[in-house]
C-alpha positions as CSV (number, residue, x, y, z in Angstrom):
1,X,-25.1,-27.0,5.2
2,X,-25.0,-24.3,2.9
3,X,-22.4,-26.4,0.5
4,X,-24.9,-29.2,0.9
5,X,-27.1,-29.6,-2.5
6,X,-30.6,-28.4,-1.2
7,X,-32.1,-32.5,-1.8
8,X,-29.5,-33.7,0.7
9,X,-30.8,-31.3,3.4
10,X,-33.2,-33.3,4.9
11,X,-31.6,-36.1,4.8
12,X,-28.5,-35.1,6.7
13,X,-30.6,-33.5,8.9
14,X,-32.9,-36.9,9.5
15,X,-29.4,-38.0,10.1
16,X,-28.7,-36.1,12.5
17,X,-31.7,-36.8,14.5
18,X,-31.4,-40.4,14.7
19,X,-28.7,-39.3,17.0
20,X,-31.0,-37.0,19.2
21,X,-33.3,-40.0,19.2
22,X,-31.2,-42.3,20.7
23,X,-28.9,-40.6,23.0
24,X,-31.8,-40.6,25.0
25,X,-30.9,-44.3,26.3
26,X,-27.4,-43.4,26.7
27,X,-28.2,-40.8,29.0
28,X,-31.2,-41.6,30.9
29,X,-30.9,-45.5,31.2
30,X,-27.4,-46.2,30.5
31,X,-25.3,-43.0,32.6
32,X,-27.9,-41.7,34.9
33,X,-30.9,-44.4,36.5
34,X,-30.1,-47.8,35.4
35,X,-26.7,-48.2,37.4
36,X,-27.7,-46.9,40.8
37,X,-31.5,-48.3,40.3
38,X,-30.9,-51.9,39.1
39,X,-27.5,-51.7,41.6
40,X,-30.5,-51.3,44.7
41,X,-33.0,-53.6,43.3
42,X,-30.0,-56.2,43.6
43,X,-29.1,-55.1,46.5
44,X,-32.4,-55.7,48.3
45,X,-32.5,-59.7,46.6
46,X,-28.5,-59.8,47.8
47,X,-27.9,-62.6,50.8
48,X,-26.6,-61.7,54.3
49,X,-23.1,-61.3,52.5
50,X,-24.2,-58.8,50.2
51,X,-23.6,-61.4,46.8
52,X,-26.9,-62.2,44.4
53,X,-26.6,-65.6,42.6
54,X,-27.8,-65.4,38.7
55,X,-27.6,-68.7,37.0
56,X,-25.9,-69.7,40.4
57,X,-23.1,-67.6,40.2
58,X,-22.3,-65.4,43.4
59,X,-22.1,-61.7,41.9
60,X,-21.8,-59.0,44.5
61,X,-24.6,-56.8,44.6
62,X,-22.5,-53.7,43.3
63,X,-20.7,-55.5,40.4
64,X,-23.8,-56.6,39.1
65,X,-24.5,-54.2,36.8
66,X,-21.1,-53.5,35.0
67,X,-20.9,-57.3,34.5
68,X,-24.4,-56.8,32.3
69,X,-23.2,-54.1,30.2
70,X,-20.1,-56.8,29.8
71,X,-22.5,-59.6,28.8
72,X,-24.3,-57.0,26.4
73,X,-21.1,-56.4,24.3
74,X,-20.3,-60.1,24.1
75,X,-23.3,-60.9,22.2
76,X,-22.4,-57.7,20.3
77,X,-19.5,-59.0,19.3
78,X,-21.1,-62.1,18.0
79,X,-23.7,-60.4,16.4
80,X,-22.5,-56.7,15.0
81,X,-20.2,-57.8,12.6
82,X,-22.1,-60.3,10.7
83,X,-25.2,-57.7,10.6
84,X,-22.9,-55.3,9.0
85,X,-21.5,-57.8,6.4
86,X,-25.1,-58.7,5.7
87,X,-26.3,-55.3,4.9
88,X,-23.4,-53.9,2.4
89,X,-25.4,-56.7,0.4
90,X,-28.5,-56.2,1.3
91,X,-31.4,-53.2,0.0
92,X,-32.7,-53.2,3.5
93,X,-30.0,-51.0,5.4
94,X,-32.9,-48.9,6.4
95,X,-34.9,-51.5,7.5
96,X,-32.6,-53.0,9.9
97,X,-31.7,-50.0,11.2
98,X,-35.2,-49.1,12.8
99,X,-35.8,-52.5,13.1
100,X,-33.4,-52.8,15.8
101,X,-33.7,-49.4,17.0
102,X,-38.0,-50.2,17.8
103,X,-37.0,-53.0,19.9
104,X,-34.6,-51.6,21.5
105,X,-36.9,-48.8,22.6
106,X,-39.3,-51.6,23.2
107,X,-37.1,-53.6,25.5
108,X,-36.0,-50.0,26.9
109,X,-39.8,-49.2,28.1
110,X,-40.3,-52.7,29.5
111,X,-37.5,-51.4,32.1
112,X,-40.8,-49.9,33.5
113,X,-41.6,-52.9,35.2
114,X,-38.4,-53.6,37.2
115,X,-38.7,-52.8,40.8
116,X,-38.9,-54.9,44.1
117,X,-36.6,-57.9,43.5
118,X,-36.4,-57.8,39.9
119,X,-32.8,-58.0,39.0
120,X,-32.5,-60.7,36.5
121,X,-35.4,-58.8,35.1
122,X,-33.7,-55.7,35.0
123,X,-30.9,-57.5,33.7
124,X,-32.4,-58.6,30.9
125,X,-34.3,-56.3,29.6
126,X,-30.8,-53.9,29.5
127,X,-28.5,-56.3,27.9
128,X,-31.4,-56.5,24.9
129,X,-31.8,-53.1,24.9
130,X,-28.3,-52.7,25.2
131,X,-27.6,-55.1,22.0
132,X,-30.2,-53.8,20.0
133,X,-29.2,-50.2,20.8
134,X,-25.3,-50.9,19.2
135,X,-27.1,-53.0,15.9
136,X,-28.9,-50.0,15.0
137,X,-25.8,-47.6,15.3
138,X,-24.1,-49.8,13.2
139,X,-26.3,-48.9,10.6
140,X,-27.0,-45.3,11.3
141,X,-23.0,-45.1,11.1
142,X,-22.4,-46.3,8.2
143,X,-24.9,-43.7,6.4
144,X,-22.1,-41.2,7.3
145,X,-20.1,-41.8,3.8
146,X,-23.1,-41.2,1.9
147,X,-24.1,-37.4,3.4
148,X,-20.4,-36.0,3.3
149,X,-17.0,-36.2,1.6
150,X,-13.9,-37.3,3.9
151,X,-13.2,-33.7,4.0
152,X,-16.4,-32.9,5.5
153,X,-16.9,-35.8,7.5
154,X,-15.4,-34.1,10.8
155,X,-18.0,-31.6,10.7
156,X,-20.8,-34.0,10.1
157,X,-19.9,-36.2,12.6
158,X,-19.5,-33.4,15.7
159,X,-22.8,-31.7,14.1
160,X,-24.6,-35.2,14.6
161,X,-22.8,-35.8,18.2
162,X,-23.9,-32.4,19.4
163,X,-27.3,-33.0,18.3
164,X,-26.9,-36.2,20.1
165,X,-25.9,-34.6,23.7
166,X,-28.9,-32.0,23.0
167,X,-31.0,-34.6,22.7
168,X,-29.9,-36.5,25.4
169,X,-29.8,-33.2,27.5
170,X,-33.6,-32.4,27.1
171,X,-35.0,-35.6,28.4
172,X,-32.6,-35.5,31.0
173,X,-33.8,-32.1,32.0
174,X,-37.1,-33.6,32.1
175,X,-36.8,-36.4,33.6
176,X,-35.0,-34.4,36.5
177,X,-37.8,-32.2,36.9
178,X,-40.2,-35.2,37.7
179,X,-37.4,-36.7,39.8
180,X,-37.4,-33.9,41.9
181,X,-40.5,-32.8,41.8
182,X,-42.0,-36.7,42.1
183,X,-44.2,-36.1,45.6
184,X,-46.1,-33.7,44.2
185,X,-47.3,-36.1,41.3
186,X,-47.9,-38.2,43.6
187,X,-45.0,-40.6,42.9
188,X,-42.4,-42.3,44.8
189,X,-38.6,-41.9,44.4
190,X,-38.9,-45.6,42.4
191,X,-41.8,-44.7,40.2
192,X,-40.1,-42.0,39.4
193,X,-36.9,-43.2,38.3
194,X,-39.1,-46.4,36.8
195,X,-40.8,-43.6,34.2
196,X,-38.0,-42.0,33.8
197,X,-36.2,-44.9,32.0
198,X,-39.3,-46.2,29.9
199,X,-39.6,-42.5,28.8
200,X,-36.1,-42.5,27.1
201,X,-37.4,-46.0,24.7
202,X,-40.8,-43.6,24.5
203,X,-38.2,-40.6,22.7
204,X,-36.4,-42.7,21.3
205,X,-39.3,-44.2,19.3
206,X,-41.0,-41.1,18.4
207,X,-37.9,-39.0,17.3
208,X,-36.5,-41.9,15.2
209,X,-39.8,-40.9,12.8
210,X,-37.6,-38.1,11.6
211,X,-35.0,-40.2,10.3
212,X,-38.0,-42.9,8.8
213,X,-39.2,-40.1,6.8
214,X,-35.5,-39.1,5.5
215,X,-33.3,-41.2,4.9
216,X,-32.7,-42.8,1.9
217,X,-33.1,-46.1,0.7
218,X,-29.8,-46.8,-1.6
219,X,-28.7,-50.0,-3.4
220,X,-26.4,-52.2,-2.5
221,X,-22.8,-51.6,-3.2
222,X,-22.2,-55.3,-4.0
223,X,-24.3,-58.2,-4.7
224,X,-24.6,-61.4,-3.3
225,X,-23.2,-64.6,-5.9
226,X,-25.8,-66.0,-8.0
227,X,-27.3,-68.3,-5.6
228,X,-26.2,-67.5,-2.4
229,X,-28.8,-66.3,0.4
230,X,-27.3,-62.6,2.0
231,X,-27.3,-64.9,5.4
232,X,-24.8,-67.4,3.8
233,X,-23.2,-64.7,2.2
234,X,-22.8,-62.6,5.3
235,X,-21.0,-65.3,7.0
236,X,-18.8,-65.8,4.3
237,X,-17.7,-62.2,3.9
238,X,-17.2,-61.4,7.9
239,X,-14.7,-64.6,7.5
240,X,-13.2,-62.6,4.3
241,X,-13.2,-59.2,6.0
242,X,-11.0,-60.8,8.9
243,X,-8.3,-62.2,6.5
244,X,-8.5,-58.7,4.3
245,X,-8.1,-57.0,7.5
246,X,-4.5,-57.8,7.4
247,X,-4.2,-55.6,4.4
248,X,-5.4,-52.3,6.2
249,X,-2.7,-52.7,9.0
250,X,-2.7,-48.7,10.2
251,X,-6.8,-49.0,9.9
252,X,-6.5,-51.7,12.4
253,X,-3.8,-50.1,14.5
254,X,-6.9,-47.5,15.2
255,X,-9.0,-49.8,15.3
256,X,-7.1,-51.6,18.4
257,X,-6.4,-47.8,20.1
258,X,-10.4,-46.8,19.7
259,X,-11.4,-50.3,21.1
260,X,-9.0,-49.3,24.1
261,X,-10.0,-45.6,25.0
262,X,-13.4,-45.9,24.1
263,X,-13.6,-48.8,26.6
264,X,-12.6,-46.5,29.1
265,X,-14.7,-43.4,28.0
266,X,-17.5,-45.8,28.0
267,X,-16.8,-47.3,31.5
268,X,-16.9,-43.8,32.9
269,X,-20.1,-42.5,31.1
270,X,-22.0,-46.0,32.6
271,X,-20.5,-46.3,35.8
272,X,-19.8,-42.5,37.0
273,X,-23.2,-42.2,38.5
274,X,-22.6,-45.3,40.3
275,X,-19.1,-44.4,41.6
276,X,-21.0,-40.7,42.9
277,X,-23.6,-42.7,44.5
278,X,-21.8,-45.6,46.3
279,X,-18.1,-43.6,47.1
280,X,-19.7,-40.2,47.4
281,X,-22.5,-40.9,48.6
282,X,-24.1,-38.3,46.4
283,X,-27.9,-38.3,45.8
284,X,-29.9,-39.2,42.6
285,X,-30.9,-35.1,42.0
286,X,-26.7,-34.7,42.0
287,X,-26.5,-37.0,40.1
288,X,-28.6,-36.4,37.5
289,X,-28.2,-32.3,37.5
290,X,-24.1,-33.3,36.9
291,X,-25.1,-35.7,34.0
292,X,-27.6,-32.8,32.6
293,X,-24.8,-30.1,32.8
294,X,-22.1,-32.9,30.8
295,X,-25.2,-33.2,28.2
296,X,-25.4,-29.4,27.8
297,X,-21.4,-28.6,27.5
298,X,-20.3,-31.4,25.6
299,X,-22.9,-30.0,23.1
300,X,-20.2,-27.2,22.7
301,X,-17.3,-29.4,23.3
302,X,-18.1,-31.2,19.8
303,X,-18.2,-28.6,17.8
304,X,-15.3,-27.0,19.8
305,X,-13.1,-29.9,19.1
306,X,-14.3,-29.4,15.8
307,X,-12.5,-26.4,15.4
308,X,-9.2,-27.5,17.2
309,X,-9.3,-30.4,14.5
310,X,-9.1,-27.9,11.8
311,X,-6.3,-26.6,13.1
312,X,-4.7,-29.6,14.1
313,X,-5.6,-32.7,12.8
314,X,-8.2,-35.0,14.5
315,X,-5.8,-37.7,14.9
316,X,-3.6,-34.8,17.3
317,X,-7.3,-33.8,19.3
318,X,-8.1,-37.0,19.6
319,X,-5.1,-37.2,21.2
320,X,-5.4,-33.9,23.4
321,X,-8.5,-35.6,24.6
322,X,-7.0,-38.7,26.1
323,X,-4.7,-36.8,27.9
324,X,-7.3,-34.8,29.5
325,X,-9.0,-37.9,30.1
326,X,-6.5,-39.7,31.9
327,X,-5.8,-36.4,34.5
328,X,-9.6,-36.7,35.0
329,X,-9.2,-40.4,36.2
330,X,-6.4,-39.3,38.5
331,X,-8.2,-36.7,40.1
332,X,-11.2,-38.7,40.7
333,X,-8.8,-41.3,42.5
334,X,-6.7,-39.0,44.8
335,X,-8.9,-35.8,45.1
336,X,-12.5,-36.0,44.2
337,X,-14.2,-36.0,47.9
338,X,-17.3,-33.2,47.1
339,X,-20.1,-32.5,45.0
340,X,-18.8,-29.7,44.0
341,X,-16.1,-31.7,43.0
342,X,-17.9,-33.9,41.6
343,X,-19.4,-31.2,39.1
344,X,-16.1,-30.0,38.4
345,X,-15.0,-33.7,36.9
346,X,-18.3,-33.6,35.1
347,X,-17.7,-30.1,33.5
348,X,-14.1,-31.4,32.2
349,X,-15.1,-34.9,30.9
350,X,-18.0,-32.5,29.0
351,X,-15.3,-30.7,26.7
352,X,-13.4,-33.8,25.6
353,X,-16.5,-35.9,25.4
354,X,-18.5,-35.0,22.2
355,X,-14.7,-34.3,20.7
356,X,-13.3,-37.8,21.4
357,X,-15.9,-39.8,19.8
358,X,-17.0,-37.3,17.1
359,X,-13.3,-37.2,15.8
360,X,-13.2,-40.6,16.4
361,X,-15.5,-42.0,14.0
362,X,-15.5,-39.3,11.6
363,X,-11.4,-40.5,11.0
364,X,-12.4,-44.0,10.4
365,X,-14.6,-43.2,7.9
366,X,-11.9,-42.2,6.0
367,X,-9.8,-45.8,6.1
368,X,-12.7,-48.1,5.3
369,X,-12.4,-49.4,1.7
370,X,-15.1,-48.3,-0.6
371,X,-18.1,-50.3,-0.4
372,X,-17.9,-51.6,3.0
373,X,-18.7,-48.8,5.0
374,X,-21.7,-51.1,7.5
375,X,-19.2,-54.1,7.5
376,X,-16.2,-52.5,9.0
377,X,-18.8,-49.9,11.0
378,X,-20.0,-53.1,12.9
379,X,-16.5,-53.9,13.9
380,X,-15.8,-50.2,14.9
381,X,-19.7,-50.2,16.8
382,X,-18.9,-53.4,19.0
383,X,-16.6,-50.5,20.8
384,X,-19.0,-47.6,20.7
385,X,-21.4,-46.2,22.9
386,X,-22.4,-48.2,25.9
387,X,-21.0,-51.2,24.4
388,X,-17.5,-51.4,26.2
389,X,-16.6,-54.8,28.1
390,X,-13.8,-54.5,29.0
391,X,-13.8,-51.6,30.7
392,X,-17.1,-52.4,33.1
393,X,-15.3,-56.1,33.2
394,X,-11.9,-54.4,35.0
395,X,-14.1,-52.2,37.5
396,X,-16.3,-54.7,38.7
397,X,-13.4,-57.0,38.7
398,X,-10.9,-54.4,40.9
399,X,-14.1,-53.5,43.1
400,X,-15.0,-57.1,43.8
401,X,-11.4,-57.8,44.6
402,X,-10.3,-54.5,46.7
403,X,-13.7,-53.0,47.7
404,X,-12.6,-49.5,46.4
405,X,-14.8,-47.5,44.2
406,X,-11.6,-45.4,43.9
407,X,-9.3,-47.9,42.6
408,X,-11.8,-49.0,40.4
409,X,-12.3,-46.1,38.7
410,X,-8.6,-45.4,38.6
411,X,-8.1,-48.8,37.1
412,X,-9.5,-47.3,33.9
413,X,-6.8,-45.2,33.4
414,X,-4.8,-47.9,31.8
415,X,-7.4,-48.1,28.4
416,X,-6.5,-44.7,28.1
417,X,-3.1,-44.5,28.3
418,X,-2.6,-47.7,26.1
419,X,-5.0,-46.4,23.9
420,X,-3.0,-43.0,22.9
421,X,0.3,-45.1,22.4
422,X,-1.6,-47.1,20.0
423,X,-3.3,-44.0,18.5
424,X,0.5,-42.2,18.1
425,X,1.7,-45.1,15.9
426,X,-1.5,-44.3,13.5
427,X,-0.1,-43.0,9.9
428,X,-3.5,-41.5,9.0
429,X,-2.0,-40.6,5.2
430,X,-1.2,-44.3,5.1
431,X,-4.5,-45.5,6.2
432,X,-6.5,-44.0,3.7
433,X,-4.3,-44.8,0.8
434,X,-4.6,-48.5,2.4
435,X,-8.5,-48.0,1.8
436,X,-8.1,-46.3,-1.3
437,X,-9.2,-43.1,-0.5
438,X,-7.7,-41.0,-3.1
439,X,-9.9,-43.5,-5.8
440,X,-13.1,-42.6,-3.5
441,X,-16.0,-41.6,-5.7
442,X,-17.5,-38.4,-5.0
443,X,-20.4,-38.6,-2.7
């Protein structure tokens, strides 16, 4: 901060608070009381076998909710990319991004409402809030090339993930307080958990003011052909972007490894309070006490990893991390029976957490050509938080099929692994020269 011009300070740090706005969803709805919750609620509209029937189709009541989070990233891929085409033309960047992030906290309160034999309801509501959630990251992302220079990016981004996992952390604290605490306010288990989701679209509304107030409005990097509407033009260029693609080869080599091992982080961060409920048997306070204490470390973690990729490289911690992650998969598998044990998984998914995905973006940053930063963010977002498909698709696949929670969640081990080969072939030095890094004007 202190090599920051003093006018850029508030901005960067409005920045940084769209992130403790947000992670609020990720947390409360998406890790914590949406699985479990909307997991009962289809439970209790299930049939004698156990199956609901959306649409007609027979879904088991358990694989209900990871096939959602599946649905939400298919219309993300349909839609993320053409947004970000569309706004590397268009003066209204800022616009769009708290557009979609008011209706997402919108859709995110109506969750208030789902209870008794709501599911489709319940289903709903998430996969918009869930959509609308990733389009407004794709924006906020793609603001990260305007506060820092590639060599400062790492910091940035690990300073804005930490703030994220604070924020995330203090609701959740909350949240766990009325939780526990919900007979004396006269509240059921239900209610409880009902106000505890609409509460995180209630933060996420109110502390996305700080960013409104900010952040910048900046023109356009490009204009649209005389002529030519941005919506035509957007189409146009996500078709170009595709074929230029082909030009950044070691951009999409990462590209391919992040949309692997964020798959499985993301998996895990959705469907671990699931798995402790259902395999475990654990109870809602465990639950959300283990998610509060990941919150709190992986505040630390970030800027941890931070350090280790100064004296590393992030490319190697990023690394590092999917190693740790993949031991973690294998231990929930053959030797995770306990709470305790339980809290022990938490505590090491908390170091690597804020590190992976920190790292992550902050190094692609640095191999998107100039210019077209929310174009080739809305490619890299379809992956991010909360927005993995594949990943819930192969759990509730494997538990449909075997029954297991535990070979499930194993099953997840495979993004990872295939994730760091990819990530090993990566020639970083490569990929920005690709981009044209070293011609980069100084931000």
């Amino acid at each position: 901060m202190t090599a920051l011009p003093r006018e850029g300070r508030p901005e960067r740090i409005g920045w940084y608070f769209y992130d403790f706005a947000n992670s609020a969803f990720s947390t409360t709805v998406v890790t914590v009381f949406t699985g479990p919750y909307l997991t009962s609620v289809a439970r209790a509209a299930a049939d004698p076998a156990g199956y609901v029937h959306p649409l007609g189709i027979p879904v088991l009541a358990g694989s209900f909710f990871p096939y959602v989070v599946s649905l939400s990233v298919f219309f993300q891929v349909l839609l993320l990319p053409l947004l970000g085409a569309i706004a590397d033309y268009s003066r209204r960047k800022k616009q769009m991004l708290f557009l979609f992030a008011y209706a997402g906290s919108a859709a995110t309160v109506g969750l208030y409402f789902l209870e008794g034999k709501r599911y489709l309801l319940g289903g709903g509501l998430f996969l918009l809030a869930n959509v609308f959630f990733g389009a407004s990251v794709v924006f906020y992302n793609a603001w990260l090339p305007d506060l820092a220079p590639p060599e400062e990016r790492d910091s940035v981004s690990s300073v804005g993930w930490a703030f994220g996992y604070l924020g995330g952390g203090v609701l959740l604290l909350l949240n766990l307080v009325l939780f526990s605490r919900a007979r004396e306010f006269g509240l059921t288990g239900g209610e409880a958990v009902r106000i505890s989701i609409a509460s995180a679209g209630v933060w996420w509304a109110v502390f996305a003011l700080v960013p409104l107030a900010t952040l910048r409005r900046r023109h356009p990097s490009r204009k649209p052909p005389a002529g030519e509407g941005i919506l035509v033009t957007g189409f146009r260029q996500l078709r170009r972007t595709f074929g230029e693609a082909r030009g950044h080869p070691q951009l999409l080599l990462f590209l391919g490894a992040y949309l692997l091992y964020n798959d499985g982080i993301q998996t895990v961060i959705a469907l671990s309070s699931q798995f402790g409920q259902e395999e475990l048997g654990l109870p809602v306070s465990t639950l959300t006490t283990a998610i509060l204490m990941v919150q709190f470390v992986a505040f630390f973690g970030a800027l941890l990893f931070n350090l280790f990729a100064k004296a590393v490289g992030a490319k190697r911690a990023i690394a590092v991390s999917l190693v740790l992650w993949t031991g973690t998969l294998f231990y929930a598998y053959s030797g995770l029976r306990s709470a305790g044990g339980f809290y022990a998984m938490a505590a090491c998914v908390a170091v690597v957490l804020g590190g992976s995905q920190a790292l992550s973006r902050s190094l692609f940053s640095r191999m998107i050509p100039v210019g077209r930063e929310a174009e080739y963010f809305s490619l890299y977002e379809v992956s991010e938080r909360g927005t993995s498909w594949l990943g819930p698709l192969f759990f509730g696949l494997a538990l449909q099929f075997t029954g297991s929670y535990r070979v499930a969640i194993l099953s997840l081990a495979v993004f990872f692994i295939a994730g760091l080969l990819l990530l090993l072939r990566v020639d970083v030095a490569k990929a920005e020269a690709e981009a044209g890094a070293e011609d980069r004007p100084p931000c």
